[in-house]
N, C-alpha and C positions, 0 to 999 in steps of 0.2 A: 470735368468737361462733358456736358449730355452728348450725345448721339449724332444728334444733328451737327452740331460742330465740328466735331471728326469730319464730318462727310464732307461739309462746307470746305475745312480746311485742306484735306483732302485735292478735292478738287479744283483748290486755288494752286496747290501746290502743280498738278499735272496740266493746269491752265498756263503758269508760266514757266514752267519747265516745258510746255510743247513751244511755248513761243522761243523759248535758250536754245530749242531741237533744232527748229529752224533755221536759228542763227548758224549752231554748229554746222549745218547742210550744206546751209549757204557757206561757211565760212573753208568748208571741205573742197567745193566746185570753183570757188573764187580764189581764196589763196593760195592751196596746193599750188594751180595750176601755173603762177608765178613762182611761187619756191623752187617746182621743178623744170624751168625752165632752164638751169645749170642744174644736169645730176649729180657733179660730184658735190660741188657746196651742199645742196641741198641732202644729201649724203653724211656728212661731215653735220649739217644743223639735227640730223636724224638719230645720229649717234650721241650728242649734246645735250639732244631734247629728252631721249632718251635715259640720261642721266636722272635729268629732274624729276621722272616719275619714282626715282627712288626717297624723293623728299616726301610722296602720299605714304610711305612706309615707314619714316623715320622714328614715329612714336614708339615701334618694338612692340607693339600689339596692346600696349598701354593704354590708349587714347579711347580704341576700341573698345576696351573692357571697361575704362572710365564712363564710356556713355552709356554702357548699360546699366551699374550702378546709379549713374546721375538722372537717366531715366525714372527708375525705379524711385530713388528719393525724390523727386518732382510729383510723382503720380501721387505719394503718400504725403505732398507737402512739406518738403524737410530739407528746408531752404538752405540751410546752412551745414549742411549736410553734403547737397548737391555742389554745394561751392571749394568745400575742400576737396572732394571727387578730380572736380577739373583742374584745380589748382593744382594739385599732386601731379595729373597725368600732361600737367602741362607743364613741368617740371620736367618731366620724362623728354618730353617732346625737345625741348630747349636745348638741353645736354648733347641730344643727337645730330640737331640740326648744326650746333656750333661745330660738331667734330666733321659734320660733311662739309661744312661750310670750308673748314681747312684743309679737306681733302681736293674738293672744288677747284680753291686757290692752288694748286699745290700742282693738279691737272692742266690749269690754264699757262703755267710755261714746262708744262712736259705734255702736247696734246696728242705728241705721237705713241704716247702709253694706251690712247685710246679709240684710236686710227691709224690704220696701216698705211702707207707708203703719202707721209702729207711732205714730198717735195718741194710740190709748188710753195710759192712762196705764199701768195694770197688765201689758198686753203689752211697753212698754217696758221696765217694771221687771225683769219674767220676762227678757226676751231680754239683759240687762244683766247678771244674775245668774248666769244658766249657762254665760254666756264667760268673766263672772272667775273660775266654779268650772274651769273647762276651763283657765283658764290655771294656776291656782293648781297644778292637780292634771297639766301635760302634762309636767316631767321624771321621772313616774313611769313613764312608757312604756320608759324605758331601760330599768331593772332589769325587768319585765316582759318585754321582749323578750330582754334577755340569759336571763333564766330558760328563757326558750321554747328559746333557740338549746344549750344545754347541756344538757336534755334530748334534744329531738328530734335531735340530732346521734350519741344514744347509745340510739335511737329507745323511746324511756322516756317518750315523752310522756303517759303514761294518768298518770303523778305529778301533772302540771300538771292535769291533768283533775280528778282528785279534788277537789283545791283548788276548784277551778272550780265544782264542782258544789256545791260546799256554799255560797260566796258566790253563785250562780244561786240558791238554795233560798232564804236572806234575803233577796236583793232580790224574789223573787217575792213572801214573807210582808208585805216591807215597805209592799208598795200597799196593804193595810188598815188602813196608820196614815196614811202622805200619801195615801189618795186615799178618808176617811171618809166618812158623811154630812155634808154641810155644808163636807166640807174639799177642797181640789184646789191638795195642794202641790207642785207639779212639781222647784221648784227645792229643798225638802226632799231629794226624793226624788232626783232628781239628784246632790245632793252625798251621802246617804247610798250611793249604788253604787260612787262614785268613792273613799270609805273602804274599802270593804269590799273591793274591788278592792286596794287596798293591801295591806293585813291579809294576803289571797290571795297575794301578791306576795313578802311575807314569810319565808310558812310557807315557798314553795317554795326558798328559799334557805337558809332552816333545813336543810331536808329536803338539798338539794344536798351541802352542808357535809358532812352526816352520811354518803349514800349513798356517796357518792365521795370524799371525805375530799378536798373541790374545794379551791384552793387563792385564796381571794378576793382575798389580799393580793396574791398575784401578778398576779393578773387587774386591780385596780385600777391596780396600777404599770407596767400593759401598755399605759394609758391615754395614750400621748404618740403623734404621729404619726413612725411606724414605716416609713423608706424604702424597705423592702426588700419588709415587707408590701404597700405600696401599690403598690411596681411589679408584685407579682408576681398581686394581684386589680383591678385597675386596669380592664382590657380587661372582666371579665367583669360590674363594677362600675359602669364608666359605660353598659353596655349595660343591666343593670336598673332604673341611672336612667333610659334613655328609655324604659324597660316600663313604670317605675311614673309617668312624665308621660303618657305612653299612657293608661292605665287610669286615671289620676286625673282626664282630658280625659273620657274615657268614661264612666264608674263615678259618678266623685264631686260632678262642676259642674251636674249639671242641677238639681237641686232648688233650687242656687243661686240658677241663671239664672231657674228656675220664680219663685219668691221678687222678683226684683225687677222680673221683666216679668209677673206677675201677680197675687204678692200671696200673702199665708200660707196662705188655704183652699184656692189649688191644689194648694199644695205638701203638704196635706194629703192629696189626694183623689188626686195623685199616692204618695203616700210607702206609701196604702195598698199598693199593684200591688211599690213597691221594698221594703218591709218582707220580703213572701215572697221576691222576687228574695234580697234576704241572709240568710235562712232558707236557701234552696237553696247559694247560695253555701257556706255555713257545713257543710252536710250536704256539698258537695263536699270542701269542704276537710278532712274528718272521714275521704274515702273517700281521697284520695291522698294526703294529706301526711304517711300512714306509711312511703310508697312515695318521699320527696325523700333521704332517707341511703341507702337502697338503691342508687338511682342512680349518688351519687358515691361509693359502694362497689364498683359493675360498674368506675367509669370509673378509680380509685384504682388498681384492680388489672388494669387494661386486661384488661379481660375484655367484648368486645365482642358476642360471641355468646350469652353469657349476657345482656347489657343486651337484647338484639334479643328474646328469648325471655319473658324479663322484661315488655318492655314488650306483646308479643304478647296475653299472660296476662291481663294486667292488663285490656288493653282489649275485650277479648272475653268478659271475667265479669263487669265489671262495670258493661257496658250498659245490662243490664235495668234496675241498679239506678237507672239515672239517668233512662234515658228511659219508663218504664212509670209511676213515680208523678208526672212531669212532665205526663204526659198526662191523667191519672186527674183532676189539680187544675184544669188546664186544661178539663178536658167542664164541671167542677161547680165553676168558680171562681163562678158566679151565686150560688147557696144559701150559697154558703162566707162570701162579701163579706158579704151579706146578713142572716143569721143571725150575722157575726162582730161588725161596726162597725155596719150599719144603712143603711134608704136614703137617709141622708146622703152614702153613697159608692156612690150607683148609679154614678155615672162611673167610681169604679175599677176596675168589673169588666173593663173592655176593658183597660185597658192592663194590669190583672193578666195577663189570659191572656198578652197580648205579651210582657212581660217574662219572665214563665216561660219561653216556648219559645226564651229568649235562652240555655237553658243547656242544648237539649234535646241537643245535641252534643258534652258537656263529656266524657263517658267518655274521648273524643277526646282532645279541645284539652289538659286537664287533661294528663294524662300527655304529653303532646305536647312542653307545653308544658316541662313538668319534664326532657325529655329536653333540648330543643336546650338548654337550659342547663347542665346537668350537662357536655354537649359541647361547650361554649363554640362554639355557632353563633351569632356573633353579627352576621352579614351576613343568616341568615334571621329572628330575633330582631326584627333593625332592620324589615325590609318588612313586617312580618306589624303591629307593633305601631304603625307610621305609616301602614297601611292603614285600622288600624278606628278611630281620632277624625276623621282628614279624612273619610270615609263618616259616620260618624254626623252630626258638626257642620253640614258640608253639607246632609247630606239634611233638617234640620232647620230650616235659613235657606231652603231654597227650599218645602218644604212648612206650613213654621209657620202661615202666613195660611188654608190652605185646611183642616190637620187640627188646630190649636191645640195642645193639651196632649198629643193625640197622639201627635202627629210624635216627642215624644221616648221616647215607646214602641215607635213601629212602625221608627224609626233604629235602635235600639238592637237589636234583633233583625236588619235588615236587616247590620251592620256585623258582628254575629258570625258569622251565615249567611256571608258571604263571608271573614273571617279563618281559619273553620272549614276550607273548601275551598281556602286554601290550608295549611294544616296537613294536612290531609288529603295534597297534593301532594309535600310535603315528606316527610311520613311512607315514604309509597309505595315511593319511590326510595330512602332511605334502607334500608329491609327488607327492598326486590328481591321486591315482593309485587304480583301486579298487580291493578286494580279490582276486580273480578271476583269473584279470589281472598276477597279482604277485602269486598265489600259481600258476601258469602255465609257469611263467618263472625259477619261481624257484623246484615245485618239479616232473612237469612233466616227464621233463630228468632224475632224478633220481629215477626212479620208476625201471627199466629194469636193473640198474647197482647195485642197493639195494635187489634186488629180487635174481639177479644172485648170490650173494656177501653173503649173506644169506645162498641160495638155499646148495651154495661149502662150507660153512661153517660148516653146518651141517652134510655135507657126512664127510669134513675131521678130524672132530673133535673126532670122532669114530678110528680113527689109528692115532691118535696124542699120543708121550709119556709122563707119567703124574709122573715120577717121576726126582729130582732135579742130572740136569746134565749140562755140559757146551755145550753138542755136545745137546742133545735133547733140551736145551734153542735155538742151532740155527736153529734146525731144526723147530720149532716153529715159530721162526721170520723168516723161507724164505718161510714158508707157509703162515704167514701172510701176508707179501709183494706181494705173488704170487698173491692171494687174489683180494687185492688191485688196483696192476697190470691188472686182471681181467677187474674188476670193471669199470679200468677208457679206458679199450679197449670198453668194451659195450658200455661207455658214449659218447666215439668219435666216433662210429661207427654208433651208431641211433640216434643221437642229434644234428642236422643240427645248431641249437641255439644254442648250446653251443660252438660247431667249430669255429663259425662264433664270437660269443662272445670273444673268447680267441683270436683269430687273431687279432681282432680290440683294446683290452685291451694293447696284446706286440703292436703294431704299437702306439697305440696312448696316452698309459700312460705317464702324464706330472708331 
């Protein structure tokens, strides 16, 4: 694939990934604000929903290390090669889903294994119905993620997007039928996204079939455990299984834990602060995850100075974009809460801010992170990723009594701050770049666009409205934007390096 193609695709990809963003925004301001209009249901859906992100893990680190292989034989044309990759790790994937799938079922008439004091009858009910709809519906994860991994390995993923965006568009319409006057059908609604989700899942195999003239049959008969594949992704496979028990200690158990040593309205008043957190998440993963085939594209073709270069690019443009609107949300997370859910959740505004600044660093980590894998680091891999749950969990048992709910805000930022700086370390040496060097590419320019960004944040936040309305939510959000807007005027206007950076990235991204 020339040059120009990359960039083309590229750009198709963050063209309809910003329109899916939207959706997501929208779909944050519009349905929350129904969901939570019963906190403890909405509590109890928190804890549920919270389950299912254990199904983006299910592979065991498999799936992951299958696409960097499958990458790699794609780049080199080795078609059949790339098939039993997937087929193997989609093997992996199957095994695990089936055993969550029973575990699901098993939750749905014991729900109080997973929520603390469900008396009521109707929360019982709720909480019993959206784990058999989760089990019913968790071997769909498979074909959803193979679609993912046969795209994005042919970095086509804006196919998947479209898709996406149109089931985003009905579940948003759909809150006006489960959540009418008089009505608040949660567990409706729940199973109508997990249809629609299918449907989505569908087309893109349709589409597959057609684009690439894929060959499914083969792909399925690819389905046996493969010895050759397994010795040969093994190492890089069971290293993102201890990534993804890492991150699943990190990421995924609090709300749990929230759940049975406090009860469903924390996990509410918490979930508001984690809802943005995977918002951000989601927008990170929109800005580098067109950048994970490129990688094992440099490493494919042992091309290591172009990865160094590569990765330089990357981190240096697209800073601003991570840490300027992080801060923007963070001055005016008060008006935001406020005007969004109500002062029902005065207490999430603190742990919202915390959580945010858990990703102010990710321009970094992200790409960071995609490199030691691509490179099969997997002695740095291990330290970086058994550093940040012993630090969070910890710092959570010995502070719990004195900051309560907290503590699993202010850990969760403290455990990244320091996973960050060691990434940071690692990076360093690896690109023969000293401190220096790099905090002046990177936070120089942003010193004048952070200052200003701040400076308006403070004046506006004093005539912002602080109580739950649809018109004062946007007026909230075009002050944020405005912000931002700001911000990233300052940053082209006094940062010759960065102008100059961003020209050369759209000209020359491959």
């Amino acid at each position: 694939m020339s040059a120009q193609s990359y960039t083309k695709n590229y750009l198709k990809i963050y063209f309809w990934q910003g329109i899916s963003l939207v959706l997501s925004f929208l779909s944050m301001f519009i349905v929350i604000p129904y969901l939570t209009a019963d906190p403890n249901i909405y509590g109890i859906y928190t804890v549920c929903l919270s389950i299912s992100i254990f199904l983006s893990y299910a592979d065991f680190g498999f799936l992951s290390a299958g696409q960097k292989y499958a990458a790699e034989y794609y780049i080199r044309e080795e078609k059949n090669e790339e098939i039993k990759v997937i087929g193997f790790t989609g093997l992996i994937l199957l095994v695990f889903l089936l055993l969550l799938s029973v575990l699901f079922t098993y939750l749905s008439f014991n729900p109080t294994l997973l929520v603390k004091n469900l008396a009521v009858e109707s929360g019982y009910s709720v909480a019993s119905s959206l784990l058999l709809i989760l089990a019913l519906f968790t071997p769909v994860t498979l074909f959803q993620r193979i679609a993912q991994m046969i795209f994005s390995i042919r970095i086509e993923d804006f196919i998947i997007q479209r898709s996406n965006i149109v089931a985003s568009i009905l579940k948003i319409i759909s809150v006006l039928w489960f959540f009418r006057d008089g009505e608040y059908d949660i567990v409706g609604y729940f199973l109508f996204t997990q249809v629609i989700n299918l449907i989505a899942i569908l087309v893109n195999f349709i589409i597959a079939r057609v684009r690439y003239n894929y060959d499914f049959k083969a792909l399925f008969k690819a389905f046996y455990f493969d010895v050759e594949v397994y010795n040969k992704i093994k190492k890089v496979a069971f290293t993102s299984l201890f990534v993804t028990v890492s991150w699943v200690l990190y990421y995924e158990l609090d709300p749990l834990v929230i759940s049975k040593v406090l009860g469903a309205n924390q996990v509410a008043v918490y979930a508001i602060g984690l809802t943005v957190l995977s918002f951000f998440r989601s927008i990170l993963g929109i800005m580098f995850s067109p950048f994970n085939a490129r990688f094992n594209y440099f490493v494919g073709n042992n091309d290591e100075e172009g990865l160094k270069n590569f990765f330089i690019q990357i981190v240096t443009t697209f800073a601003p974009f991570v840490v300027l609107p992080i801060i923007a949300l963070t001055v005016l997370s008060k008006p935001l809460i406020l005007s969004w859910v109500g002062s029902d959740y005065t207490e999430s505004i603190l742990i919202t801010q915390f959580l945010l600044c858990c990703n102010l660093f990710a321009f970094f980590t992200y790409p960071a992170g995609i490199l030691l894998l691509a490179q099969e680091r997997v002695k740095d891999m291990f330290k970086i990723n058994l550093l940040i749950p012993v630090v969070y969990w910890l710092g959570i048992l010995i502070t719990f009594k004195l900051l309560g709910l907290n503590s699993f805000a202010v850990f969760k930022l403290v455990a990244f701050f320091i996973s960050a700086s060691f990434y940071y370390l690692l990076i360093f040496r690896y690109l023969k770049i000293s401190f220096s060097d790099m905090f002046f590419k990177l936070f120089k320019p942003l010193f004048l666009p952070v200052v200003s960004l701040v400076g308006l944040g403070l004046v506006f936040i004093n005539y912002m409205p602080n109580y739950k309305s649809k018109l004062n939510l946007l007026i909230v959000a075009m002050v944020i934007g405005f912000l931002i807007l700001v911000s990233f005027l300052v940053l082209f206007v006094f940062s010759d390096s960065w102008r100059k950076n961003l020209s050369r990235i759209l000209s020359n991204l491959k």
